[in-house]
FIKOLZA-1660 file (N, C-alpha, C; in steps of 0.1 Angstrom, whole numbers, plus 5000, padded with zeros to 4 digits):
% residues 88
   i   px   py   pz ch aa at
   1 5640 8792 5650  A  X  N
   1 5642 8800 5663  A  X CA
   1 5631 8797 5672  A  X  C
   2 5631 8795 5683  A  X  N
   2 5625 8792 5697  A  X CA
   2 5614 8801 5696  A  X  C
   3 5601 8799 5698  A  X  N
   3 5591 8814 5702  A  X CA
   3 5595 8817 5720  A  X  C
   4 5597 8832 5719  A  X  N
   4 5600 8832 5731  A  X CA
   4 5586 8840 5740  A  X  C
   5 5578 8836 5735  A  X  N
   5 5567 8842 5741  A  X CA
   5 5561 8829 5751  A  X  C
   6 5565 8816 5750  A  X  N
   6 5562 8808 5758  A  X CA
   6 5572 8803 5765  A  X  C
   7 5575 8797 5776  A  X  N
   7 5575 8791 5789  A  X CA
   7 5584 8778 5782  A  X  C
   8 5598 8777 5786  A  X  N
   8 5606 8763 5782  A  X CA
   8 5606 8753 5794  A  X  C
   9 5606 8741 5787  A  X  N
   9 5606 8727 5798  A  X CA
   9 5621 8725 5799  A  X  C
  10 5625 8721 5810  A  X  N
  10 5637 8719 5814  A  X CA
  10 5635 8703 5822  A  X  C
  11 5641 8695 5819  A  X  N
  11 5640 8678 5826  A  X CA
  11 5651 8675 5827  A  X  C
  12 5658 8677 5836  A  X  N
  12 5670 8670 5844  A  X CA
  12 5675 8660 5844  A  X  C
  13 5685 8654 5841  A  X  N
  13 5687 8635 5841  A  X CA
  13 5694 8637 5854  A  X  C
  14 5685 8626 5866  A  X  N
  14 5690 8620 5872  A  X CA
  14 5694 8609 5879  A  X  C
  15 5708 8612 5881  A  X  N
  15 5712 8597 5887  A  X CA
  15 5705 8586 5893  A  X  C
  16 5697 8583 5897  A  X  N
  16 5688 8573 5905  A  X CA
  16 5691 8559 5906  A  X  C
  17 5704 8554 5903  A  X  N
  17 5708 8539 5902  A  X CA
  17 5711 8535 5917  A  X  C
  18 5717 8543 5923  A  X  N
  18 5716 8532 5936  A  X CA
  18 5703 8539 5946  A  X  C
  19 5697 8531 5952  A  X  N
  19 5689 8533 5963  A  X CA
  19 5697 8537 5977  A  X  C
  20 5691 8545 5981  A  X  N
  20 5689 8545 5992  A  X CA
  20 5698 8534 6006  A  X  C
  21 5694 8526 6006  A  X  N
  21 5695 8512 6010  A  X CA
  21 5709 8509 6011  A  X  C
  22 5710 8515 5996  A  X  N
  22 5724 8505 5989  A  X CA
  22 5732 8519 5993  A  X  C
  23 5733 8525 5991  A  X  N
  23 5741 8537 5996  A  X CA
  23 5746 8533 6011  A  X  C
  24 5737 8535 6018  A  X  N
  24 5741 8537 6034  A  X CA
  24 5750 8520 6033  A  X  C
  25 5748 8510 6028  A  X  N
  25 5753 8499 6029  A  X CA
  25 5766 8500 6027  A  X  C
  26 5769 8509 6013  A  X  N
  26 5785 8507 6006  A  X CA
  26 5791 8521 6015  A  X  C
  27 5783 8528 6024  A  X  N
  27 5793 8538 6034  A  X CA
  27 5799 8529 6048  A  X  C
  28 5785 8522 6052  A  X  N
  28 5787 8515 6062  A  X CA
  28 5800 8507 6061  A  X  C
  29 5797 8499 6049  A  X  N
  29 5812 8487 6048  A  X CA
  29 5824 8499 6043  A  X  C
  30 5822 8507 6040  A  X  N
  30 5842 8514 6033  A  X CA
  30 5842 8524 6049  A  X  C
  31 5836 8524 6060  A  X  N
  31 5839 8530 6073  A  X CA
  31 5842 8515 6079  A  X  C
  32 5834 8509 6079  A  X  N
  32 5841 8498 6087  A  X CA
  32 5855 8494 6083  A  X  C
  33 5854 8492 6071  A  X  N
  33 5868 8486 6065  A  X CA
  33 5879 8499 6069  A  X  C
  34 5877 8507 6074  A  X  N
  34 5888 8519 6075  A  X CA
  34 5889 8521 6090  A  X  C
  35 5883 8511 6100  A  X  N
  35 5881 8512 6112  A  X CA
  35 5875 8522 6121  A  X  C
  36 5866 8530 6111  A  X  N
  36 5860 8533 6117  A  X CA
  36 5848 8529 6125  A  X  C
  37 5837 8536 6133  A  X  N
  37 5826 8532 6141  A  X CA
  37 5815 8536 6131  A  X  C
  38 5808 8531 6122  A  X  N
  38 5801 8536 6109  A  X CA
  38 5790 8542 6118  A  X  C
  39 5784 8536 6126  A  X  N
  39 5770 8544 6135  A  X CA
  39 5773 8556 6140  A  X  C
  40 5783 8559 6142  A  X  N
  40 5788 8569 6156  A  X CA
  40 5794 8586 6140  A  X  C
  41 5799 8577 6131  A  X  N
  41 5805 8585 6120  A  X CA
  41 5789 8592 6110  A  X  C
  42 5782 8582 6108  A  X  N
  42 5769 8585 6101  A  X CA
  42 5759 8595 6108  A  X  C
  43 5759 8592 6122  A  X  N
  43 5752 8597 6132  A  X CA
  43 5756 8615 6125  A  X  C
  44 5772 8617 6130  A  X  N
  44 5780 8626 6129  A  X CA
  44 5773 8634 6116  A  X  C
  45 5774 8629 6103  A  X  N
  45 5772 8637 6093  A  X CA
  45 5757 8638 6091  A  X  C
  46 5747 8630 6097  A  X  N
  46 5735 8636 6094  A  X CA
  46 5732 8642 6107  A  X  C
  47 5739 8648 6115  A  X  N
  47 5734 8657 6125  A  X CA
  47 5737 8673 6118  A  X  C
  48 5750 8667 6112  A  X  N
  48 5760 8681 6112  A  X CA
  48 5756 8685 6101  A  X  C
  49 5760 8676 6089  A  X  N
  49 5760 8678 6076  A  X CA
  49 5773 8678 6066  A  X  C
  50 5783 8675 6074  A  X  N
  50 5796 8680 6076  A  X CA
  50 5802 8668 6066  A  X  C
  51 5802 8666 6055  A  X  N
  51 5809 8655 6050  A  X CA
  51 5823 8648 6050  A  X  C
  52 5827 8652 6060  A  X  N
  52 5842 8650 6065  A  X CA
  52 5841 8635 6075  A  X  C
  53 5824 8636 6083  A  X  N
  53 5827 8624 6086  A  X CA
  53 5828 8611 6082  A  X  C
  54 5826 8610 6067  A  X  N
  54 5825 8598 6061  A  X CA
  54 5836 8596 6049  A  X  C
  55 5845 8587 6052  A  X  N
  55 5857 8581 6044  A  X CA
  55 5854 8586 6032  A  X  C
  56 5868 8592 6022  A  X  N
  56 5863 8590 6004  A  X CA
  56 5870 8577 6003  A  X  C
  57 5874 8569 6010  A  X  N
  57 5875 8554 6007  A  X CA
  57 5868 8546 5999  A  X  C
  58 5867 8541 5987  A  X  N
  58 5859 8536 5980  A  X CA
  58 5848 8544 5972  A  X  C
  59 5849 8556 5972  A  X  N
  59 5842 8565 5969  A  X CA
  59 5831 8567 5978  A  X  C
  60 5827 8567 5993  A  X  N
  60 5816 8568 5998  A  X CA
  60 5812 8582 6003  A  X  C
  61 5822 8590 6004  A  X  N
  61 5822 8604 6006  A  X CA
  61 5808 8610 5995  A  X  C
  62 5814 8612 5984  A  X  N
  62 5811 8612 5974  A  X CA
  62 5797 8606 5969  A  X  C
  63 5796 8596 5973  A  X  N
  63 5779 8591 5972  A  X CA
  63 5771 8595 5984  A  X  C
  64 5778 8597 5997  A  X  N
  64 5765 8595 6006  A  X CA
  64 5761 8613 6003  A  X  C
  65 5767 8618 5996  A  X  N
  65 5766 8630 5994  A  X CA
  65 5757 8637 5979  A  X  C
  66 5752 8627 5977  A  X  N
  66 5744 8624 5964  A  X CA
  66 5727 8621 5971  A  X  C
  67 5730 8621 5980  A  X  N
  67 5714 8618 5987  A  X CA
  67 5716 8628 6000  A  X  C
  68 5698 8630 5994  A  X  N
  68 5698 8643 6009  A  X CA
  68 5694 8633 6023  A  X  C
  69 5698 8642 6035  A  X  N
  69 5705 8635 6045  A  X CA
  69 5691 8634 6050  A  X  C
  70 5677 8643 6047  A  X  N
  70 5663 8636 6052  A  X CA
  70 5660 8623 6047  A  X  C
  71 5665 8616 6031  A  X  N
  71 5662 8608 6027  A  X CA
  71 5670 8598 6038  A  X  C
  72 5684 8599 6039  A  X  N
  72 5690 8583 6047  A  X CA
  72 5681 8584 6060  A  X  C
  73 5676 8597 6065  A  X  N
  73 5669 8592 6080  A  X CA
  73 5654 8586 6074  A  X  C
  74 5647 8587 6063  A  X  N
  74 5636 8580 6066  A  X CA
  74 5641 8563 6062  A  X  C
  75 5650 8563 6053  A  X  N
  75 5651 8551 6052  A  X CA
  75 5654 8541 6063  A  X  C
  76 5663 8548 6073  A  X  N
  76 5668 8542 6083  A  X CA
  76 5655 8538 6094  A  X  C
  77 5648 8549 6094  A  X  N
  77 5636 8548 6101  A  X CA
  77 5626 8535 6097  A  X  C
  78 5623 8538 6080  A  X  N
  78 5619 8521 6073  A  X CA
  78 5623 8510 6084  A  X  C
  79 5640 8508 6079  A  X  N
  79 5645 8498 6084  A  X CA
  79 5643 8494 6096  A  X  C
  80 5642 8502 6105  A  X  N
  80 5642 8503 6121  A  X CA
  80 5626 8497 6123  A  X  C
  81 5617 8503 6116  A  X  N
  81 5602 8501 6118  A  X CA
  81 5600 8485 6114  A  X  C
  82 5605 8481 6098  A  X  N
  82 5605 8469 6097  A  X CA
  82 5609 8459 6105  A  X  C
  83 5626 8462 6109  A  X  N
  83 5628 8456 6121  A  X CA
  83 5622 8453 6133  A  X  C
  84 5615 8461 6140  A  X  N
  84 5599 8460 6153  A  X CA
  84 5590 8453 6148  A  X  C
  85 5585 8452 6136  A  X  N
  85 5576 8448 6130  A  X CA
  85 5580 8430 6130  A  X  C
  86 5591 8426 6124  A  X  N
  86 5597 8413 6122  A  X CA
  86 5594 8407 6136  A  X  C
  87 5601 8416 6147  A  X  N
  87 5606 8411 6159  A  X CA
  87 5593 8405 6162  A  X  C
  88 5584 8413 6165  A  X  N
  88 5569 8407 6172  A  X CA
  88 5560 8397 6169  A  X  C
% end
């Protein structure tokens, strides 16, 4: 039996297989492929929060909703920074 006089550890398994990166990538391509405007749709759900704007086409509903929506803006910001960086 457990002593319950002390304080239990709880450790969570988490998912962590796709990045970041790879996420916005596999939303990007299952909106494109569905004719949507993926910039104008992504925009939409990290303003809102609203997960309706992103296709369950391919499952991407579903994943981009597995990562919180501050994580896709820094990454995008990454990308965007690296990009200026390249350019010059």
């Amino acid at each position: 039996m457990a002593d319950i006089q002390k304080t239990q550890s709880f450790t969570a398994v988490t998912d962590n297989t796709m990045k970041v990166s790879d996420v916005l990538e596999h939303v990007y391509d299952a909106l494109n492929e569905k004719g949507y405007n993926p910039v104008n749709q992504i925009v939409g759900y990290i303003m809102s929060g609203d997960p309706t704007y992103i296709t369950n086409y391919r499952g991407a509903r579903s994943l981009i909703s597995k990562v919180e929506r501050d994580e896709i803006l820094e990454e995008l910001m990454r990308i965007y920074i690296r990009y200026l960086d390249a350019k010059r």
